[in-house]
N, CA and C atoms as an extended XYZ file, in Angstrom:
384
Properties=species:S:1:pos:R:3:atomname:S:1:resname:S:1:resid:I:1 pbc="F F F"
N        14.147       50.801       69.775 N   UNK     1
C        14.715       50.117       68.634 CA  UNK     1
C        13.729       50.156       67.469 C   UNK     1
N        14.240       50.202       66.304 N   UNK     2
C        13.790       50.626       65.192 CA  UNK     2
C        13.411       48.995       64.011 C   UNK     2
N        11.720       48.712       64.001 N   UNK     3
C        11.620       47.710       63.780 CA  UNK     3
C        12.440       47.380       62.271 C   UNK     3
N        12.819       46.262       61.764 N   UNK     4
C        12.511       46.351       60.032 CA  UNK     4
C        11.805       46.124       59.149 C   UNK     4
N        10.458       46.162       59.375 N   UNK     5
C         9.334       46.234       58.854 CA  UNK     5
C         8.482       47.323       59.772 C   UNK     5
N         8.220       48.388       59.233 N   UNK     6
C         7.783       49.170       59.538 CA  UNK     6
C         6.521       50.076       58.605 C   UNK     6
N         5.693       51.281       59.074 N   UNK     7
C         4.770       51.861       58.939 CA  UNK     7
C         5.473       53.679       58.867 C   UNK     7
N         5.280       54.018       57.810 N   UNK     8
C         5.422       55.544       57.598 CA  UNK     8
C         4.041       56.322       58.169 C   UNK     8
N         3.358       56.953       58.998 N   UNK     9
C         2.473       57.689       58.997 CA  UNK     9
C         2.122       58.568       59.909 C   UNK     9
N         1.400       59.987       59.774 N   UNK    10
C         1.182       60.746       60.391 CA  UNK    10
C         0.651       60.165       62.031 C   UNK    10
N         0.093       59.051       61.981 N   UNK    11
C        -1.365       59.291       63.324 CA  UNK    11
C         0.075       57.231       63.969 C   UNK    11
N         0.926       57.857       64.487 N   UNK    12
C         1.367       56.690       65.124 CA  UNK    12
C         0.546       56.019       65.987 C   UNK    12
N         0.432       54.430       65.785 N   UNK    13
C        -0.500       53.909       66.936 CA  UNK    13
C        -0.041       52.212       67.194 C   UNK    13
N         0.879       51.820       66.258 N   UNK    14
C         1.218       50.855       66.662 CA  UNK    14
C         3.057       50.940       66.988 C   UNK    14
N         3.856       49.805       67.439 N   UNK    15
C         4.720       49.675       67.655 CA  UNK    15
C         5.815       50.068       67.010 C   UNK    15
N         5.459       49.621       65.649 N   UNK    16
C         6.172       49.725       64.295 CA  UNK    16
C         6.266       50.922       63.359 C   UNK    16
N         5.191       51.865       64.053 N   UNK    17
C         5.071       53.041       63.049 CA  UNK    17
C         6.044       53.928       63.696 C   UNK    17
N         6.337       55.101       62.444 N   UNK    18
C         7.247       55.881       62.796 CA  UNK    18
C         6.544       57.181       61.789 C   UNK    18
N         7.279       58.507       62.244 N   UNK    19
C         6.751       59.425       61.310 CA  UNK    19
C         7.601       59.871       60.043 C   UNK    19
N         7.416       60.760       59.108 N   UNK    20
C         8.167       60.854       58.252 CA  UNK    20
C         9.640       61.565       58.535 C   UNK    20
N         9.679       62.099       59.516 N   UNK    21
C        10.678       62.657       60.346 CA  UNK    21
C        11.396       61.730       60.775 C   UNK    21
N        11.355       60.767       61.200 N   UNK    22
C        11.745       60.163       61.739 CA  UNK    22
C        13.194       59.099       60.755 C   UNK    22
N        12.854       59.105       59.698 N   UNK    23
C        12.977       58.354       58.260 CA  UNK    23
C        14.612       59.034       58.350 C   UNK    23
N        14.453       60.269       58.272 N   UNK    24
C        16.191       60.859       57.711 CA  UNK    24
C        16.980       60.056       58.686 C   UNK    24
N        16.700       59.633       59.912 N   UNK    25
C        17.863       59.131       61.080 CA  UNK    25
C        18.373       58.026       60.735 C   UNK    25
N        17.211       56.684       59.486 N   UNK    26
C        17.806       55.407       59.382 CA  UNK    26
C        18.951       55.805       58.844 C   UNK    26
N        19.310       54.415       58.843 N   UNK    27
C        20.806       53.830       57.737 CA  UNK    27
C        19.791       53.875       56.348 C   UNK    27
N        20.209       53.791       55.693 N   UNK    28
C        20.376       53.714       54.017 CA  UNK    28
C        20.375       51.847       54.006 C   UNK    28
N        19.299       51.582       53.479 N   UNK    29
C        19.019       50.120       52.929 CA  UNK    29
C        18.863       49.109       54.311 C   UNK    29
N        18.248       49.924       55.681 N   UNK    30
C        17.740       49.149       56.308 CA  UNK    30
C        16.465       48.267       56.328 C   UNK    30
N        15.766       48.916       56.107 N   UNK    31
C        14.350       48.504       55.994 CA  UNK    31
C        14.058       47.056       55.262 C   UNK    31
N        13.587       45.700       55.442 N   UNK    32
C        12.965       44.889       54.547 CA  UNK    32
C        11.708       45.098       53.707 C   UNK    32
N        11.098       45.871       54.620 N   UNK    33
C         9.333       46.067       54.129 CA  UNK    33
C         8.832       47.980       54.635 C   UNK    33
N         8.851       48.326       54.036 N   UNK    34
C         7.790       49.439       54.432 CA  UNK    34
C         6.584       50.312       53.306 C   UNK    34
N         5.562       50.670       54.678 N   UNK    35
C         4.672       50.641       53.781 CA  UNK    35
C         4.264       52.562       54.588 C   UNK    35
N         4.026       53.260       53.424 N   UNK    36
C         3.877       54.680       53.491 CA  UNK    36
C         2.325       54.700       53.200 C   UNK    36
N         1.793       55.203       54.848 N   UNK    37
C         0.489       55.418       54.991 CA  UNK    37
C         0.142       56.926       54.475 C   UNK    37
N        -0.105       57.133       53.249 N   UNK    38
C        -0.854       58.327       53.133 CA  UNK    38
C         0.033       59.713       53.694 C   UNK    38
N         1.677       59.287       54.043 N   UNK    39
C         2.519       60.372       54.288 CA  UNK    39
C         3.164       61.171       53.372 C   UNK    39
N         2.862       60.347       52.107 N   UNK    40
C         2.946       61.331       50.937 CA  UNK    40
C         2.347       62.686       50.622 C   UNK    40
N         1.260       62.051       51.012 N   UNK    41
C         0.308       63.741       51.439 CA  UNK    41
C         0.816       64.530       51.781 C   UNK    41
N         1.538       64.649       53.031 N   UNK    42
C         2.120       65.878       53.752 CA  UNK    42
C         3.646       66.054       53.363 C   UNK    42
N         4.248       65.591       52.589 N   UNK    43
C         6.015       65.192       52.425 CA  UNK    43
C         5.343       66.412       50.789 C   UNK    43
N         7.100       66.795       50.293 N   UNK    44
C         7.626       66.843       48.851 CA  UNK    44
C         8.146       65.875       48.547 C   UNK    44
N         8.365       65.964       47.219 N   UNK    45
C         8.384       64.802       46.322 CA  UNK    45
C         9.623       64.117       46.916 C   UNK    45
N        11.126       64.876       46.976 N   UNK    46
C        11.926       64.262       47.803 CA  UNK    46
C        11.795       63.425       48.598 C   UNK    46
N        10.812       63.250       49.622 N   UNK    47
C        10.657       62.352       50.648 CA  UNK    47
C        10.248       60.963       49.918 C   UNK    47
N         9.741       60.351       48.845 N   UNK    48
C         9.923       59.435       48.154 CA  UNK    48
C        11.204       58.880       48.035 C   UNK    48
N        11.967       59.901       47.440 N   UNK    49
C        13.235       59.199       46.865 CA  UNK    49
C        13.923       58.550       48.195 C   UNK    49
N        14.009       59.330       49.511 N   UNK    50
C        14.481       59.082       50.889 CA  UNK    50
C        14.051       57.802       50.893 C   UNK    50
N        12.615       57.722       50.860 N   UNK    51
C        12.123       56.225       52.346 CA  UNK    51
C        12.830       55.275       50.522 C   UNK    51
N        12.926       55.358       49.485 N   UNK    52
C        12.910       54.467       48.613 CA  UNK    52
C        14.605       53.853       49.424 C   UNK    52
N        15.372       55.152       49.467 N   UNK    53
C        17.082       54.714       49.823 CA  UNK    53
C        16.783       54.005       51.221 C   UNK    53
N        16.175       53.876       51.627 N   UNK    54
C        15.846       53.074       53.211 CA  UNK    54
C        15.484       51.656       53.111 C   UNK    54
N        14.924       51.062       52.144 N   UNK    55
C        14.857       49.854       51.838 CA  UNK    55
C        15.823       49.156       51.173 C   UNK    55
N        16.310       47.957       51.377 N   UNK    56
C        17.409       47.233       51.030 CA  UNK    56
C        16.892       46.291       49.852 C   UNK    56
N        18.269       45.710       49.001 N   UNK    57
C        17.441       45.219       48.071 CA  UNK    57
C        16.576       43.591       48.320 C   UNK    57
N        15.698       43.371       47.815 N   UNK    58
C        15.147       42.423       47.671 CA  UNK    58
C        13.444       42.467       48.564 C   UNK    58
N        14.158       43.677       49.579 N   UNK    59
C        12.740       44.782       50.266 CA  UNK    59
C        11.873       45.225       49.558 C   UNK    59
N        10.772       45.511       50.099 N   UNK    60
C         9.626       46.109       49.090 CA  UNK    60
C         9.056       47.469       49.766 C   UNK    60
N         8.104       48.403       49.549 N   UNK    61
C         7.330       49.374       49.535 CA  UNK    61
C         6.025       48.849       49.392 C   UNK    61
N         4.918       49.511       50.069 N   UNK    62
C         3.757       49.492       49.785 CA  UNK    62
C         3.361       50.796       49.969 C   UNK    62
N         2.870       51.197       48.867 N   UNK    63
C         2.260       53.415       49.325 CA  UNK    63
C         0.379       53.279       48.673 C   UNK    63
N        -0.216       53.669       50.202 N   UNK    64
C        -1.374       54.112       49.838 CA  UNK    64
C        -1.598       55.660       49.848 C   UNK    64
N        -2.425       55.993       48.954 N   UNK    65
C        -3.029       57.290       49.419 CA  UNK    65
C        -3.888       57.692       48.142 C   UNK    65
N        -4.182       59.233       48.216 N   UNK    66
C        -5.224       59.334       47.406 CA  UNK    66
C        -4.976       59.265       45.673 C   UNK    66
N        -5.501       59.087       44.777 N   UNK    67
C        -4.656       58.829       43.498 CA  UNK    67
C        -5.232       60.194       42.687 C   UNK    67
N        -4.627       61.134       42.220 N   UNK    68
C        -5.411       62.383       41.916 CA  UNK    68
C        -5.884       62.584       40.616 C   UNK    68
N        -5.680       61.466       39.979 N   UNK    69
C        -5.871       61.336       38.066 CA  UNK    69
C        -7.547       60.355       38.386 C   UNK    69
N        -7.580       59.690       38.998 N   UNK    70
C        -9.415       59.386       39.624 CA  UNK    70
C        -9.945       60.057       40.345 C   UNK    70
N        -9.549       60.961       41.001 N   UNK    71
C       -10.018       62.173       41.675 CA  UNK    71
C       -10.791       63.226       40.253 C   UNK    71
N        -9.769       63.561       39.528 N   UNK    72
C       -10.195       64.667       38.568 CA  UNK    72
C       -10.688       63.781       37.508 C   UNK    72
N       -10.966       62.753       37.306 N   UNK    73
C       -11.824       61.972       36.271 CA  UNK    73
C       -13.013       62.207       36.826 C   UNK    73
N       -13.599       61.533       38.356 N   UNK    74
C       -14.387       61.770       39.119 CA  UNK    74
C       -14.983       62.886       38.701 C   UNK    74
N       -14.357       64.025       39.051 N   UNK    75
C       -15.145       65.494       39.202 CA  UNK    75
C       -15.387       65.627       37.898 C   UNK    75
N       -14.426       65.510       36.853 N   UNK    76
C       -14.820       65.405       35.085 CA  UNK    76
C       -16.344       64.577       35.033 C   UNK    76
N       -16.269       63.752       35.064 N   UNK    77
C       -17.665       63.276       34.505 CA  UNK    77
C       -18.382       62.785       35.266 C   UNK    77
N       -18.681       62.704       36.403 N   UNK    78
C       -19.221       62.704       37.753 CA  UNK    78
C       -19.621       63.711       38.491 C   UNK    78
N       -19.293       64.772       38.630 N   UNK    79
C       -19.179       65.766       39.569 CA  UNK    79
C       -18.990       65.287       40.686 C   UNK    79
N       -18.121       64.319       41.262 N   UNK    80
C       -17.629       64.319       41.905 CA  UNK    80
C       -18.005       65.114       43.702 C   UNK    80
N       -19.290       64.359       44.430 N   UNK    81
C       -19.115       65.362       45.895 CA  UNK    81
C       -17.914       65.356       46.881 C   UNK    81
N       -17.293       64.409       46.653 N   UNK    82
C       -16.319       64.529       47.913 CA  UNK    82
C       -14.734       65.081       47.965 C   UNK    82
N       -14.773       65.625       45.699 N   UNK    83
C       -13.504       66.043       45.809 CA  UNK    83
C       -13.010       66.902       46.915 C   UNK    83
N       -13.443       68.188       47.415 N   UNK    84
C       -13.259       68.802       48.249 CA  UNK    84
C       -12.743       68.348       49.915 C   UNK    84
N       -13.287       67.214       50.160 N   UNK    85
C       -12.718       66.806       51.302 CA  UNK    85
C       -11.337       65.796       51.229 C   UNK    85
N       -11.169       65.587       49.828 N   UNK    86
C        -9.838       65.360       49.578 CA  UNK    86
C        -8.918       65.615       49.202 C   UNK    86
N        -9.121       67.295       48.340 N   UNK    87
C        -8.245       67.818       47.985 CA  UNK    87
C        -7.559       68.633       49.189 C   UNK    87
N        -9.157       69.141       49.983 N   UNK    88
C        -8.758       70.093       50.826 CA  UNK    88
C        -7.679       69.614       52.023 C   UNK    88
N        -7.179       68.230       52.487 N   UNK    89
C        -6.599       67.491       53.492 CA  UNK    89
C        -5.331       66.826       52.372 C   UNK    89
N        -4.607       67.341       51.406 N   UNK    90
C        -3.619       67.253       51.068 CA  UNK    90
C        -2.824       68.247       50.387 C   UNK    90
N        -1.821       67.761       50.479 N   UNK    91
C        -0.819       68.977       50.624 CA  UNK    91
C        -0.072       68.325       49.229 C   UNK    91
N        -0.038       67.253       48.621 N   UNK    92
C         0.569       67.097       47.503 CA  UNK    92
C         0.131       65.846       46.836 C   UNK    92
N        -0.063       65.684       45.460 N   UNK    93
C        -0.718       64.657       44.848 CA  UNK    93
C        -0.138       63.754       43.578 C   UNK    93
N        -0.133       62.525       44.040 N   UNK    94
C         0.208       61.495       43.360 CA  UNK    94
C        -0.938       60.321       42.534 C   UNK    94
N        -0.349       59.917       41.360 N   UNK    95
C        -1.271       59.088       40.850 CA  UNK    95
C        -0.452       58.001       40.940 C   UNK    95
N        -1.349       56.429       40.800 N   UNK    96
C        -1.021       55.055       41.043 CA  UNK    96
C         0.029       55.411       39.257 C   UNK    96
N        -0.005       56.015       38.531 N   UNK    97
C         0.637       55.373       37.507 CA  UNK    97
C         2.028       56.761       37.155 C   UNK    97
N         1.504       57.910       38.013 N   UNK    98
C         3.408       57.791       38.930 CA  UNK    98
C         4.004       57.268       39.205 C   UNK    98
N         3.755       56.806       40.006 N   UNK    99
C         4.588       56.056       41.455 CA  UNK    99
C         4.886       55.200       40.289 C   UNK    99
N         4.026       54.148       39.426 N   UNK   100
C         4.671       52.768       38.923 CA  UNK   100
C         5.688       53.045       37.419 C   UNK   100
N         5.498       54.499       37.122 N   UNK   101
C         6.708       54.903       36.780 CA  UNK   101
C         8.159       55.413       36.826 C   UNK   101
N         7.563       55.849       38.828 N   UNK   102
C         8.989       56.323       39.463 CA  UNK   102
C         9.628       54.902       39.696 C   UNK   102
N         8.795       53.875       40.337 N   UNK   103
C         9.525       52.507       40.570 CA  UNK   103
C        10.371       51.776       39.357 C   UNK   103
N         9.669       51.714       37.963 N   UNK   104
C         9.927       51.162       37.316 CA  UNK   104
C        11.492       51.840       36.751 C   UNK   104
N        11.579       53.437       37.065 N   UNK   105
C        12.783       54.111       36.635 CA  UNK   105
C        14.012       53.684       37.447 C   UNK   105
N        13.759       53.528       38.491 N   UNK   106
C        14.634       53.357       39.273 CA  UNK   106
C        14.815       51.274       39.220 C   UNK   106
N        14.397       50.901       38.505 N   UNK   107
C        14.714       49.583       38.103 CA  UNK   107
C        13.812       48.464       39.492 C   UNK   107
N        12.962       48.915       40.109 N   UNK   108
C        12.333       48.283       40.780 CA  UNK   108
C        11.243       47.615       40.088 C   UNK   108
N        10.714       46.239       40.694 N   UNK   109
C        10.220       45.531       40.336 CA  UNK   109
C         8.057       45.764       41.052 C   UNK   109
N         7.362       45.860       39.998 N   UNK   110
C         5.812       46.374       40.411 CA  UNK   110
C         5.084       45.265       40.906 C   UNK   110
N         5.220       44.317       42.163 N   UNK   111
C         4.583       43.550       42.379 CA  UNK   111
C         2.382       43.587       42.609 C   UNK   111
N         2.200       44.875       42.773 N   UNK   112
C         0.675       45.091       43.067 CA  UNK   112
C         0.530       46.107       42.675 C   UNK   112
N        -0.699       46.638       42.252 N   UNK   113
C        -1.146       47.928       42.221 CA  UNK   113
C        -2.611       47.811       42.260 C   UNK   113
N        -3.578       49.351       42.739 N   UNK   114
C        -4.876       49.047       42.385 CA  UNK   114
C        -5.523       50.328       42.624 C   UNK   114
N        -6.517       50.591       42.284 N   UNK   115
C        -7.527       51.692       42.829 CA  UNK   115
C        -8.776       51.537       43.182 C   UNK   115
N        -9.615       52.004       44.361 N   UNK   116
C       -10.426       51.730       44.833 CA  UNK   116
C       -11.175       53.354       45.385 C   UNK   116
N       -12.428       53.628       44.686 N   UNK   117
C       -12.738       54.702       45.223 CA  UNK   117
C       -11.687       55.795       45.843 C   UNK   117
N       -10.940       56.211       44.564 N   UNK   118
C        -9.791       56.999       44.555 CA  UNK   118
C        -8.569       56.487       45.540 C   UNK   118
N        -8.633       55.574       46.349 N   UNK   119
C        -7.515       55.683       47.018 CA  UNK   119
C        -6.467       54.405       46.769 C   UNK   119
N        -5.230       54.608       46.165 N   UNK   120
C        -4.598       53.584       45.385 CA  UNK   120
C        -3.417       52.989       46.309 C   UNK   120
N        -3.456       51.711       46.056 N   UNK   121
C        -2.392       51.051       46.663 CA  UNK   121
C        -1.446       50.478       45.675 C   UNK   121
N        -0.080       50.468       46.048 N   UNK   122
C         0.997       49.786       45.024 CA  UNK   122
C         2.212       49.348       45.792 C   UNK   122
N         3.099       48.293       45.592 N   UNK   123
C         3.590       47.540       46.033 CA  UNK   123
C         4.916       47.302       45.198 C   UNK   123
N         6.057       47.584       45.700 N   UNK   124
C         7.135       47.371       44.760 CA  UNK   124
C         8.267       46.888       45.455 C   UNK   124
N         8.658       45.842       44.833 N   UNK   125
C        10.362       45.665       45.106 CA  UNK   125
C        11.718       45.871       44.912 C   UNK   125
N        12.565       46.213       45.387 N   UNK   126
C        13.797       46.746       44.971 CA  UNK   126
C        14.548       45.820       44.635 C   UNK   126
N        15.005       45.437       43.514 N   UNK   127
C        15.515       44.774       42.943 CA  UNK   127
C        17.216       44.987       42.359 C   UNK   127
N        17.732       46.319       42.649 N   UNK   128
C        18.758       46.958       42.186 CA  UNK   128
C        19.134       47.556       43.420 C   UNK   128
């Protein structure tokens, strides 16, 4: 059985997680809460719009992963040592002020956002 609060991510280890594969089988606006571990990485952009139709309204999202507009600031005026071990382990790249423009398009509500040594967290509710 398929919790409703759940975990999107590659490395399953708790009860609640599921993989991104797994996502096409829900219903449409099941979900109360889910939070996308860094599966953005390995997904196309499509797979956003999916897990977004999986949450019901008044549900939220939480998406971490790497943010790639502090990544290339980093390497800009930093030189940056560790871009390489983060570019090289993703397959597609998002910034925190994407995402809070894809949410905000789609009429969702931006409860959190943040960045921390490139890796950004944001938090949104569906409100529509």
């Amino acid at each position: 059985m398929i919790e409703k609060d759940i975990r999107i991510t590659m490395e399953k280890t708790k009860h609640n997680d599921i993989n991104p594969q797994e996502v096409i089988n829900v219903p449409d606006s099941f979900f109360t809460k889910i939070h996308v571990d860094k599966a953005l990485e390995f997904e196309n952009k499509d797979f956003l719009n999916l897990v977004c139709s999986k949450v019901r309204i008044n549900g939220s999202i939480r998406i971490s992963g790497i943010d790639i507009l502090d990544i290339c600031r980093k390497i800009l005026y930093e030189g940056y040592p560790h871009s390489n071990n983060y570019l090289s382990n993703s397959k597609s790249f998002y910034s925190i002020l994407e995402l809070k423009n894809f949410f905000e398009s789609k009429k969702w509500k931006i409860e959190s956002m943040s960045v921390n040594n490139s890796f950004f967290n944001i938090e949104a509710i569906r409100t529509v």
